[in-house]
The first five atom37 places (N, CA, C, CB, O) and aatype in JSON, in Angstrom:
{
  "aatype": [20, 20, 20, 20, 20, 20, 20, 20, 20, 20, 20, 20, 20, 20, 20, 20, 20, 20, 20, 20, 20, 20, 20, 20, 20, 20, 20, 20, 20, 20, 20, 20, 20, 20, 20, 20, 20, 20, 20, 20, 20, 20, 20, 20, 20, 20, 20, 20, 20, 20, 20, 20, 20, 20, 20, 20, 20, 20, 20, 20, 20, 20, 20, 20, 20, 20, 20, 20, 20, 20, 20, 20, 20, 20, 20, 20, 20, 20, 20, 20, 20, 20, 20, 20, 20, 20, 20, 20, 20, 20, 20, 20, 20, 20, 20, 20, 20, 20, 20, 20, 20, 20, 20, 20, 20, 20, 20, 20, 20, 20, 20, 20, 20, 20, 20, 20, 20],
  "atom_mask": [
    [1, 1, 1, 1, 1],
    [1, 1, 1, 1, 1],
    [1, 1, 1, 1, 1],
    [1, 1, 1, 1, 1],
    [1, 1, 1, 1, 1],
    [1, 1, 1, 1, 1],
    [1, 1, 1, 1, 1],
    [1, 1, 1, 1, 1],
    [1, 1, 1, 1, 1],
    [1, 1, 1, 1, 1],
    [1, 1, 1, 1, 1],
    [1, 1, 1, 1, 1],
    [1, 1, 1, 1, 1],
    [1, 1, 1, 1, 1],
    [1, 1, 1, 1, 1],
    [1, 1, 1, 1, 1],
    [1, 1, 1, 1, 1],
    [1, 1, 1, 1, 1],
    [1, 1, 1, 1, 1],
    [1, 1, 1, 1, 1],
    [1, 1, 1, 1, 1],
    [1, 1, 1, 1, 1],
    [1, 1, 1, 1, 1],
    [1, 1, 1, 1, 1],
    [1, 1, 1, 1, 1],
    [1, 1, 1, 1, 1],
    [1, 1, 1, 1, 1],
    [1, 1, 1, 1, 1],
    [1, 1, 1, 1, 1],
    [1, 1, 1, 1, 1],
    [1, 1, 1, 1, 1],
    [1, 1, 1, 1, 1],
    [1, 1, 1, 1, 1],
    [1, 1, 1, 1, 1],
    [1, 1, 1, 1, 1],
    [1, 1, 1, 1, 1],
    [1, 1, 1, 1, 1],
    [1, 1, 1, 1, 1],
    [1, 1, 1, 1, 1],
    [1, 1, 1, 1, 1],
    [1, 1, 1, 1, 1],
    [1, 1, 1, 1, 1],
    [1, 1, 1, 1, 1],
    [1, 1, 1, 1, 1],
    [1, 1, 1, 1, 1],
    [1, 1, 1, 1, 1],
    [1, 1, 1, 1, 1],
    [1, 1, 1, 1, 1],
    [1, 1, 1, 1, 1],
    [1, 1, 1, 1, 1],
    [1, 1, 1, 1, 1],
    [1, 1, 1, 1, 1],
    [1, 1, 1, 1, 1],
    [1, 1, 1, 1, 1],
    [1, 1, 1, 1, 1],
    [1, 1, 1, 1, 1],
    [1, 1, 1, 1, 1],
    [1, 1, 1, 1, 1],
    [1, 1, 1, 1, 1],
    [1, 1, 1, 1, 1],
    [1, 1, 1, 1, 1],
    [1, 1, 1, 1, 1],
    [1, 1, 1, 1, 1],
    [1, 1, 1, 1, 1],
    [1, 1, 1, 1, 1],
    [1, 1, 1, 1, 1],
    [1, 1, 1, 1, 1],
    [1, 1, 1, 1, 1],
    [1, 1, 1, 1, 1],
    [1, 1, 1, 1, 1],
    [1, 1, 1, 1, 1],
    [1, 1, 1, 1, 1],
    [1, 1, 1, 1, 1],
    [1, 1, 1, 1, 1],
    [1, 1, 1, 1, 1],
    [1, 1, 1, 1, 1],
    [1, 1, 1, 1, 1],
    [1, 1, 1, 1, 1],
    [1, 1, 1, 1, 1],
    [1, 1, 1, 1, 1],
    [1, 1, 1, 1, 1],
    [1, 1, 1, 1, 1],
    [1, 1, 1, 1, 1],
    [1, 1, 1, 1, 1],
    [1, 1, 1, 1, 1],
    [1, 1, 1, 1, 1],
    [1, 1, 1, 1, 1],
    [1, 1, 1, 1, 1],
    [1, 1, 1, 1, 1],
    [1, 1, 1, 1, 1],
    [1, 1, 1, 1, 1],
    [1, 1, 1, 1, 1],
    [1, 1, 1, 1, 1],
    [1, 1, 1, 1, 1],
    [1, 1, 1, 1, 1],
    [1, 1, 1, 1, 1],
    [1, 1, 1, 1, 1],
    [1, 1, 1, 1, 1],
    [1, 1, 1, 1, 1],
    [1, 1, 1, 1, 1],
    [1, 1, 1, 1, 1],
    [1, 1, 1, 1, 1],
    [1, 1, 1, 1, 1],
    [1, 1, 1, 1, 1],
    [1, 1, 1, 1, 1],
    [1, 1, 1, 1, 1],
    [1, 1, 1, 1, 1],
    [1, 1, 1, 1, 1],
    [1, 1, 1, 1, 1],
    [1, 1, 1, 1, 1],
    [1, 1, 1, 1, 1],
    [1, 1, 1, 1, 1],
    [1, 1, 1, 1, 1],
    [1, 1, 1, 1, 1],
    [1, 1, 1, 1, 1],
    [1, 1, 1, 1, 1],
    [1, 1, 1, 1, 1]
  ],
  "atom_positions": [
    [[-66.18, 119.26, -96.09], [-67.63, 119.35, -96.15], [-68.27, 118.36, -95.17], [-68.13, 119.08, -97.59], [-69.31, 118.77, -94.64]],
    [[-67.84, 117.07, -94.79], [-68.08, 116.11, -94.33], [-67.61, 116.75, -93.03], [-67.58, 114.91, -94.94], [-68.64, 116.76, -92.35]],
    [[-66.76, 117.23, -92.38], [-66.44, 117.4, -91.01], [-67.54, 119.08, -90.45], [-64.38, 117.57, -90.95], [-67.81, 119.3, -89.27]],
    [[-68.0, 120.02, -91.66], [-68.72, 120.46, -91.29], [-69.73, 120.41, -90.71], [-68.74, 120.71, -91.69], [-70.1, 120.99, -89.69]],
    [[-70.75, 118.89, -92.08], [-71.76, 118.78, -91.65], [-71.78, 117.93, -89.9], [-72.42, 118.15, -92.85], [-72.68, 118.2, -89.1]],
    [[-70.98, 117.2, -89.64], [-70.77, 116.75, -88.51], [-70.61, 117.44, -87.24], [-69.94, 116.18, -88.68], [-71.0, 116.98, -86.17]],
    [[-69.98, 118.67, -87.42], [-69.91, 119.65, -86.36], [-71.2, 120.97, -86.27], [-68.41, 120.29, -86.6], [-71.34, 121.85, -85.42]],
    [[-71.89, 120.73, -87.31], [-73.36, 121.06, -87.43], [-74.38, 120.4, -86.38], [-73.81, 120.63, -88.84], [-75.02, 121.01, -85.52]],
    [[-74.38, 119.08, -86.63], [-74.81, 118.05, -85.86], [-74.42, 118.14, -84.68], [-74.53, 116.95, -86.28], [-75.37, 118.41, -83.95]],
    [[-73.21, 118.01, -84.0], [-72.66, 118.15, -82.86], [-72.9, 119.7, -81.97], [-71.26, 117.83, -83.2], [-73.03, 119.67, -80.75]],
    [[-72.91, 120.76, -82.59], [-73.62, 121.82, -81.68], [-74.6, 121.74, -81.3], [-73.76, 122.84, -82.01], [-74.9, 121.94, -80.12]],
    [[-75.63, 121.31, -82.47], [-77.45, 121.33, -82.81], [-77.4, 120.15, -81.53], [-78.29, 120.63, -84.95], [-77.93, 120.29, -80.42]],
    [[-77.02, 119.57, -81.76], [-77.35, 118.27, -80.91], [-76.95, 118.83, -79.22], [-76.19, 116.71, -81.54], [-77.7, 118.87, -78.24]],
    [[-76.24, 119.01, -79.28], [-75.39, 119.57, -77.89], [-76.4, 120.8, -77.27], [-73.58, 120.33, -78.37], [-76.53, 120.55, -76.07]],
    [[-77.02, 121.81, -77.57], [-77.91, 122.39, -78.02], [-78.72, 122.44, -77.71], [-78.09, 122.33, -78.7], [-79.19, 123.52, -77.35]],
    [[-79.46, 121.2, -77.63], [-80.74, 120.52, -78.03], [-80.85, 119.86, -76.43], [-80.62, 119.27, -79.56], [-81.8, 119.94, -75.65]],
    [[-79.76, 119.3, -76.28], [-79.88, 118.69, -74.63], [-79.45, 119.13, -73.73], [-79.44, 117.63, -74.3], [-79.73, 118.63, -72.64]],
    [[-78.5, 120.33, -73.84], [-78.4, 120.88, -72.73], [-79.54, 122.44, -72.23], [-76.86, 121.12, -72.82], [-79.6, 122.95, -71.11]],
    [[-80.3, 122.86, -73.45], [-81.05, 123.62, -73.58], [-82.59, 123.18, -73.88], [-80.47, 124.29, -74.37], [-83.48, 123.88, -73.39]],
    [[-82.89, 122.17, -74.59], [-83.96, 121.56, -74.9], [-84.27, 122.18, -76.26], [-85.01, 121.66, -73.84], [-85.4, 121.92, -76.66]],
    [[-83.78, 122.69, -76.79], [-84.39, 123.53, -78.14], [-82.77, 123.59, -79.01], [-85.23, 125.54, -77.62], [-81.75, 123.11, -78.51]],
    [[-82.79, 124.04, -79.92], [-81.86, 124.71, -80.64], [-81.38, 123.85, -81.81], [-80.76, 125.12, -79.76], [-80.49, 124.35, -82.5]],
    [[-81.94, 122.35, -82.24], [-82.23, 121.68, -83.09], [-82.5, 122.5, -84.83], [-83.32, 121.02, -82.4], [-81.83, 122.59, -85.87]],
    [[-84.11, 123.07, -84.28], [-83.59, 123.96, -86.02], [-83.26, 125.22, -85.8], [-84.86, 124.18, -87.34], [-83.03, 125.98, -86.74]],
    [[-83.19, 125.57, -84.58], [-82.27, 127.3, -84.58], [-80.85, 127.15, -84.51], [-82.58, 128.4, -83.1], [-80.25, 127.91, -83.75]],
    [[-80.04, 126.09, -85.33], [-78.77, 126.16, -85.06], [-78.72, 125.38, -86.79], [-78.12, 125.33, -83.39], [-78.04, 125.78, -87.73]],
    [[-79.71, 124.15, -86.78], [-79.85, 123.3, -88.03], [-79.73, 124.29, -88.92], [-81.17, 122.43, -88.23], [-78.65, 124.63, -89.41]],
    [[-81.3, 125.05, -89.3], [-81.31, 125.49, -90.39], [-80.58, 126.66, -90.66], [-82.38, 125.57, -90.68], [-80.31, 126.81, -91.85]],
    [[-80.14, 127.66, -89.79], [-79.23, 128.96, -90.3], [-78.16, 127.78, -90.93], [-78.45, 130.33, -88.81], [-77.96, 127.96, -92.13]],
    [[-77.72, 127.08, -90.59], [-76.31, 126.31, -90.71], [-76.72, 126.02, -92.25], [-75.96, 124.74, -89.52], [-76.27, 126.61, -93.23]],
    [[-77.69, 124.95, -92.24], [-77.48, 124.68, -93.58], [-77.99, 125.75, -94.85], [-78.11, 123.39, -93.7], [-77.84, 125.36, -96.01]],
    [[-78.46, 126.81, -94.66], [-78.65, 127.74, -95.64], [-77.33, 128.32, -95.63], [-79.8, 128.71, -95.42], [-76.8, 128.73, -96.66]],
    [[-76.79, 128.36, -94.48], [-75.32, 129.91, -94.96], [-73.66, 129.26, -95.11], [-75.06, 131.46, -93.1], [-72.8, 129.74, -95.85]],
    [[-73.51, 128.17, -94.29], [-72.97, 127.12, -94.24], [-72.67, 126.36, -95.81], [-73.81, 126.43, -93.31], [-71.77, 126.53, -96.63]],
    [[-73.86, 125.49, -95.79], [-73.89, 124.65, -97.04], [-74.44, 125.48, -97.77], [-74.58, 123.35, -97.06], [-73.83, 125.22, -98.81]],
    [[-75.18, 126.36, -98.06], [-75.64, 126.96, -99.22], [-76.82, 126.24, -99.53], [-74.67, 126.98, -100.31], [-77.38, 126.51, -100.59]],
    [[-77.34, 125.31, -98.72], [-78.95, 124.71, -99.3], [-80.0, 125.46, -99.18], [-79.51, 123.48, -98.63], [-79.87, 126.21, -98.21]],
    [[-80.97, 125.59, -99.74], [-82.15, 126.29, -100.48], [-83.02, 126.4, -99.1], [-82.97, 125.29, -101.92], [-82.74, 125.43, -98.39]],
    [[-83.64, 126.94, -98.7], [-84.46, 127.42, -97.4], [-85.26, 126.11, -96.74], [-85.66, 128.68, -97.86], [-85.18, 125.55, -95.65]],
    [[-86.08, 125.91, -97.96], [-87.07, 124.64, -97.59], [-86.35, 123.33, -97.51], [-88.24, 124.42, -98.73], [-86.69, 122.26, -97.01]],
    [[-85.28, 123.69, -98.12], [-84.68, 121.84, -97.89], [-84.19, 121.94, -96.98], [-83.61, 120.97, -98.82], [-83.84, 120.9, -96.43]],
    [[-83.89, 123.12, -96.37], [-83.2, 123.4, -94.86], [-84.27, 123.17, -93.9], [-82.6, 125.01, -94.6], [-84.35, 122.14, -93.22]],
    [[-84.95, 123.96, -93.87], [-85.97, 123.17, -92.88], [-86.77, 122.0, -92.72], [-86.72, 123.71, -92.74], [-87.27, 121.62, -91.66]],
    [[-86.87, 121.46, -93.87], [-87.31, 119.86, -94.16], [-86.22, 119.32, -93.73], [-87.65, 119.31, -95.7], [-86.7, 118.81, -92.72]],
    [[-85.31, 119.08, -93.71], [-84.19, 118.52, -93.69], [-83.69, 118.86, -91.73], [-83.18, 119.29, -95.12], [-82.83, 118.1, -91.29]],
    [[-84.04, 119.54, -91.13], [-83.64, 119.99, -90.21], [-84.68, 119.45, -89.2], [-83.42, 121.34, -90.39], [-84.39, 119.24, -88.02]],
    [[-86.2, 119.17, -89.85], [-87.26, 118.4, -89.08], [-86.47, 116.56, -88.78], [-88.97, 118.4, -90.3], [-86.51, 115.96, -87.7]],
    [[-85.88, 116.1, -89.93], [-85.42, 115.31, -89.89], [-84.37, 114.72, -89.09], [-85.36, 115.37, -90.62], [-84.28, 113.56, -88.69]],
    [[-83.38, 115.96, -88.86], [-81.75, 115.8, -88.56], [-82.54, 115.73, -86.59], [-80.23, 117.75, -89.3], [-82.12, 114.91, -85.77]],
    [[-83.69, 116.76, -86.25], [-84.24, 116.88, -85.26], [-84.45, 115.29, -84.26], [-85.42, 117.61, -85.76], [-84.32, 115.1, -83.05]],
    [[-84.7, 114.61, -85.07], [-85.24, 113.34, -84.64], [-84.36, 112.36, -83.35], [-85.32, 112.53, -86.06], [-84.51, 111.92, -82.21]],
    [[-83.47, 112.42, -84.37], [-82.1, 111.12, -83.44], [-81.8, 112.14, -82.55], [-80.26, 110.37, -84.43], [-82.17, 111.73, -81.45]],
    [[-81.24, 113.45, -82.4], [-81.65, 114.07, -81.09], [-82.28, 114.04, -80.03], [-81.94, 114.65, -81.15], [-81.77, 113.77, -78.94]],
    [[-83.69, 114.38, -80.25], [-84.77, 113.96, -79.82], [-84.75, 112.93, -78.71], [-85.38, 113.56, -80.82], [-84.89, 113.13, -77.51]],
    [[-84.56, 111.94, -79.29], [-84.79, 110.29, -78.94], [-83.73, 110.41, -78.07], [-84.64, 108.96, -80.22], [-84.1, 110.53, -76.9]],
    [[-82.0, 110.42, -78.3], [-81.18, 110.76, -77.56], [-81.36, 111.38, -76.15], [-80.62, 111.37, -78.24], [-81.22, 110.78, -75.09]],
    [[-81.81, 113.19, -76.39], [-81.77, 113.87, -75.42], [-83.3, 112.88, -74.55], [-81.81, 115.68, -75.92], [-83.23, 112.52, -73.38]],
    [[-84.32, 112.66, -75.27], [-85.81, 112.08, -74.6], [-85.52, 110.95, -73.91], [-87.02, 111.67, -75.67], [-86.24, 110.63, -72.96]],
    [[-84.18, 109.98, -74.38], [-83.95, 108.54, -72.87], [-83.28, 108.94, -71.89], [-83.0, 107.06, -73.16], [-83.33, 108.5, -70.74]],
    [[-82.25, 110.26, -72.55], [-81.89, 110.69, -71.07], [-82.93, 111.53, -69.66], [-80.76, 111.67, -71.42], [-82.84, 111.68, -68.44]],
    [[-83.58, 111.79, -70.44], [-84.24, 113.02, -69.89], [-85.35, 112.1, -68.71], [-85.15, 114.11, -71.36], [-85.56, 112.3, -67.51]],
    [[-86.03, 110.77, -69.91], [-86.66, 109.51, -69.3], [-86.41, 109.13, -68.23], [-86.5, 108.53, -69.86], [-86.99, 109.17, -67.15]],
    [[-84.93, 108.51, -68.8], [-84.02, 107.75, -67.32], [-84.41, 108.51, -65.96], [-82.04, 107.97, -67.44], [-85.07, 108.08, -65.02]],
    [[-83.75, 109.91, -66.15], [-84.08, 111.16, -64.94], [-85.01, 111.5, -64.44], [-83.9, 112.24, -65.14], [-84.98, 112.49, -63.71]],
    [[-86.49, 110.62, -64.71], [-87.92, 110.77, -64.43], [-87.98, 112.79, -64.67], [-88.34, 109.96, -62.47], [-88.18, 113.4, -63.62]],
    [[-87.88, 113.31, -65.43], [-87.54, 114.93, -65.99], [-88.77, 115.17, -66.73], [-86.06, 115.18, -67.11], [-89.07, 116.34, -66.94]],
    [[-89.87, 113.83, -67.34], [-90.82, 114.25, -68.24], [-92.26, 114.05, -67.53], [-90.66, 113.45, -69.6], [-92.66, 113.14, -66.8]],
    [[-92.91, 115.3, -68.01], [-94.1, 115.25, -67.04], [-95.19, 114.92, -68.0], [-94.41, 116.69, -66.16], [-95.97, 115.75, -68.45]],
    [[-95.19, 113.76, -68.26], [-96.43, 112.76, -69.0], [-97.25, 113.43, -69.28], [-97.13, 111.68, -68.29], [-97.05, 114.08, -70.3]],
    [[-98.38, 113.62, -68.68], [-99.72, 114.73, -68.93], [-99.74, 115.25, -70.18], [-99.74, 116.05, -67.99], [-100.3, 114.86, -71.21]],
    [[-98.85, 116.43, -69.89], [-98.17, 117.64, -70.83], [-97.63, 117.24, -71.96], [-97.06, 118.39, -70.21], [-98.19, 117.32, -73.05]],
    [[-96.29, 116.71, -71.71], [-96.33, 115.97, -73.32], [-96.9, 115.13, -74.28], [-95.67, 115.49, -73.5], [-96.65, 115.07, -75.48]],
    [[-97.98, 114.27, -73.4], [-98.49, 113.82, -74.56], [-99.92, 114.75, -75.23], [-98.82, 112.3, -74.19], [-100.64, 114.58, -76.22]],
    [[-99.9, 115.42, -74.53], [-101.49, 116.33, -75.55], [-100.29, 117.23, -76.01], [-103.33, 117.48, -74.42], [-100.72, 117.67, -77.08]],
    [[-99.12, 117.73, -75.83], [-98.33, 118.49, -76.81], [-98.09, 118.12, -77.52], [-97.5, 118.93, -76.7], [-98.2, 118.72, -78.58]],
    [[-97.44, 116.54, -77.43], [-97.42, 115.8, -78.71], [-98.35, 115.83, -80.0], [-97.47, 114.68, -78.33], [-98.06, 116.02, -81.18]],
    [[-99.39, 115.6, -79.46], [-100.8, 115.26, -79.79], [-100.94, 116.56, -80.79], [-101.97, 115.17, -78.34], [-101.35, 116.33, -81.93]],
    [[-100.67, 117.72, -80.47], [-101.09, 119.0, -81.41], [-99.93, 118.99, -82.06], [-101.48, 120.52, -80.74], [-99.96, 119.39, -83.22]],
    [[-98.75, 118.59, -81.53], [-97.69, 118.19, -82.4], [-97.78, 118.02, -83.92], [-97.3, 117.07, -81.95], [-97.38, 118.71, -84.85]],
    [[-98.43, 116.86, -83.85], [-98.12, 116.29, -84.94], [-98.79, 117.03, -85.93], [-98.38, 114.96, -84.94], [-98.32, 117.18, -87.06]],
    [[-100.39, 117.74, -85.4], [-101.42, 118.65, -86.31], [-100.75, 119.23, -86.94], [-102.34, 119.57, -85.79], [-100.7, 119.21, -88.17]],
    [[-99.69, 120.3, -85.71], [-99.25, 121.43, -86.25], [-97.88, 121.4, -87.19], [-99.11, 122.27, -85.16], [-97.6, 122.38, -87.87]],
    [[-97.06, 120.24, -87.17], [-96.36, 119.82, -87.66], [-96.76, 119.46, -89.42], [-96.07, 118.94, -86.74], [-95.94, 119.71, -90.3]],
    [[-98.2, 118.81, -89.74], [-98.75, 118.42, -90.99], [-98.51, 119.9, -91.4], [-100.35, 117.7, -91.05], [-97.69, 120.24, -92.25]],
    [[-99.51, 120.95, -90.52], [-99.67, 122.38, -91.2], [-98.76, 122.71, -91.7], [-99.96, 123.42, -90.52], [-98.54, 122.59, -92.91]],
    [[-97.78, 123.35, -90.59], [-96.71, 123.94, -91.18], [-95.57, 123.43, -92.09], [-96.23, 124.38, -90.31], [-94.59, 124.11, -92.4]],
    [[-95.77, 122.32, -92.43], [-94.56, 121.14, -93.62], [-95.77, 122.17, -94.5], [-94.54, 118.45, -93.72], [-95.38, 123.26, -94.92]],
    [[-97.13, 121.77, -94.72], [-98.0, 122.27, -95.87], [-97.84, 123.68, -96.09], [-99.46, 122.01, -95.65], [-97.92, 124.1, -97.24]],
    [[-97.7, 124.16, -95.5], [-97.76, 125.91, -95.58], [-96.03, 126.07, -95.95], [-98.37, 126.92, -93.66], [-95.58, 127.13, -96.39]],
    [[-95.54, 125.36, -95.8], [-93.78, 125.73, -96.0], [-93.67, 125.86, -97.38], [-92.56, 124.47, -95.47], [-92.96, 126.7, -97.93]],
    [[-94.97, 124.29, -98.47], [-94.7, 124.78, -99.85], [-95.05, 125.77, -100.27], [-95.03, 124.17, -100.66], [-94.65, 126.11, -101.38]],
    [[-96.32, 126.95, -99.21], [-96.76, 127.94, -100.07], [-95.99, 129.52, -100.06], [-98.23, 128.03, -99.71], [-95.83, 130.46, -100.84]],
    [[-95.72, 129.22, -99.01], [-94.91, 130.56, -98.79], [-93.68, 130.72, -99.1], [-94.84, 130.94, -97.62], [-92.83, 129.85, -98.93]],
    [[-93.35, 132.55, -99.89], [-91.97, 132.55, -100.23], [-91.21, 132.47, -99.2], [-91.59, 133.56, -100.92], [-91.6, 132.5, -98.04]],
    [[-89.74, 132.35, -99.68], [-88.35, 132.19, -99.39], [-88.11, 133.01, -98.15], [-87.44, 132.63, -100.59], [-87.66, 132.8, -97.03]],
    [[-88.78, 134.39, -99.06], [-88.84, 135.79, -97.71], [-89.25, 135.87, -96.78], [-89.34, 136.84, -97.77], [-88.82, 136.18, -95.67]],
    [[-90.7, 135.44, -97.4], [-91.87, 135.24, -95.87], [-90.99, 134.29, -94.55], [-93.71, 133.96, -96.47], [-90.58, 134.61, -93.43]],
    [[-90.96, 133.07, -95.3], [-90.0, 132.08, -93.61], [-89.16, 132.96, -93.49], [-88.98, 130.29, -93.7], [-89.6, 133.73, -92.64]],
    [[-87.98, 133.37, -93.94], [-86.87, 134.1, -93.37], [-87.27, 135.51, -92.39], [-85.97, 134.51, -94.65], [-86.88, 135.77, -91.25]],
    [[-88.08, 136.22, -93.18], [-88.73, 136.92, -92.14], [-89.44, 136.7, -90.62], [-89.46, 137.29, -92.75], [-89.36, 137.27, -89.53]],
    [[-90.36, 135.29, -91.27], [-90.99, 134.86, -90.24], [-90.01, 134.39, -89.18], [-91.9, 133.9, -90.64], [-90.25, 134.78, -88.04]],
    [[-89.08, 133.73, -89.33], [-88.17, 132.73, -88.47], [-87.18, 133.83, -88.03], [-87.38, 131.3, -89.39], [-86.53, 133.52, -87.03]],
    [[-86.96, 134.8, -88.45], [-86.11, 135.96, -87.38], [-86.62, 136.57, -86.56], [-85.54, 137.01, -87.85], [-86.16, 136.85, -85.45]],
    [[-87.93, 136.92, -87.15], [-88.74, 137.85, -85.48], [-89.12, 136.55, -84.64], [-90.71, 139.06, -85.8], [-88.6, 136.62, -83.52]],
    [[-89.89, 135.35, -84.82], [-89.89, 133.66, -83.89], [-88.29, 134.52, -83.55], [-89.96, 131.37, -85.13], [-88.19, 135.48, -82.78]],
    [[-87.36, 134.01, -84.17], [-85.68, 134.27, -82.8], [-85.84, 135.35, -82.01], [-83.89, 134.73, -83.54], [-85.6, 135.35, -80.8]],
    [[-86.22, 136.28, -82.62], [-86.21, 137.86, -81.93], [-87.02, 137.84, -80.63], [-86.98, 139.1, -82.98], [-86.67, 138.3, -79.55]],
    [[-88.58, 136.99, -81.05], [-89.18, 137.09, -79.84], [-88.68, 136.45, -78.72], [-90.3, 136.75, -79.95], [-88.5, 136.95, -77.61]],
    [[-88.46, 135.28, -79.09], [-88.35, 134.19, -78.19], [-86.67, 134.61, -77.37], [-88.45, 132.53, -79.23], [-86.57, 134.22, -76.21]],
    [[-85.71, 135.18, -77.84], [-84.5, 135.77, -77.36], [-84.78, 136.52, -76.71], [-83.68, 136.24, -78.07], [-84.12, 136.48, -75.68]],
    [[-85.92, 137.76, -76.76], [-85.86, 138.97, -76.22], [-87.03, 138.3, -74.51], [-86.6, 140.45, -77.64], [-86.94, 138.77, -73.38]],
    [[-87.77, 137.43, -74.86], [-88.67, 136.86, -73.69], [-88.05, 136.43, -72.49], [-89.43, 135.72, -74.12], [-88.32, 136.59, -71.3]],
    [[-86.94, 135.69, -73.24], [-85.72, 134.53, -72.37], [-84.8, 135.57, -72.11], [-84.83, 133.03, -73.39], [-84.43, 135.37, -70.95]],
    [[-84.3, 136.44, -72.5], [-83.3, 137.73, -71.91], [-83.94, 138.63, -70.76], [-82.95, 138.87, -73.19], [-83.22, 138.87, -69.79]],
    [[-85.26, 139.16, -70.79], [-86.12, 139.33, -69.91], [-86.94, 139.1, -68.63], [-86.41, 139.32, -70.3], [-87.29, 139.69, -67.61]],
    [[-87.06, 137.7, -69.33], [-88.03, 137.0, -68.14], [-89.4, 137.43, -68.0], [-87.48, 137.24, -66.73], [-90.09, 137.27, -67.0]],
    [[-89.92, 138.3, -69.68], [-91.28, 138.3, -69.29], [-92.19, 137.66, -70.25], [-91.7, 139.6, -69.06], [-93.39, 137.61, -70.01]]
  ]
}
């Protein structure tokens, strides 16, 4: 169980910096089908696991002068708004609704990046 959750971490993470994303599109399927944890603690839990990543992939990226200031910080900035929202809206909605919601988010965002439009 312990070498799972670690090799959870190690894709997500891997993932995450060589792609810039894939933190909770690798986190949370993992820990719902994987571990068997409950939807919302998967994604609460996956905002979390997100972090030391983050910071990781963000000094490398630093070092490489790779971040274009401007941009991230007013992204940040709605960041965090949209971040309050959606933690709040995560307690209201069923189980179904995110799972639904968070497969067509993959669907789109796969079918955009397969495309190029």
């Amino acid at each position: 169980n312990m070498i799972i959750k670690i090799l959870i971490g190690l894709l997500s993470g891997f993932v995450s910096g060589l792609f810039a994303a894939g933190g909770g599109m690798i986190v949370v399927p993992a820990l719902i089908h994987l571990l068997k944890i409950e939807d919302a603690k998967a994604r609460a839990t996956s905002v979390f696991v997100i972090l030391p990543m983050v910071v990781a992939s963000g000094i490398f990226y630093y070092n490489s002068n790779y971040i274009d200031w401007g941009i991230a910080i007013k992204c940040a900035i709605g960041g965090i708004f949209g971040g309050y929202l959606g933690s709040k809206l995560l307690k209201k909605l069923p189980t179904k609704v995110l799972q639904i919601a968070f497969t067509c988010f993959l669907i789109y965002v796969s079918t955009k990046m397969i495309f190029n439009c």
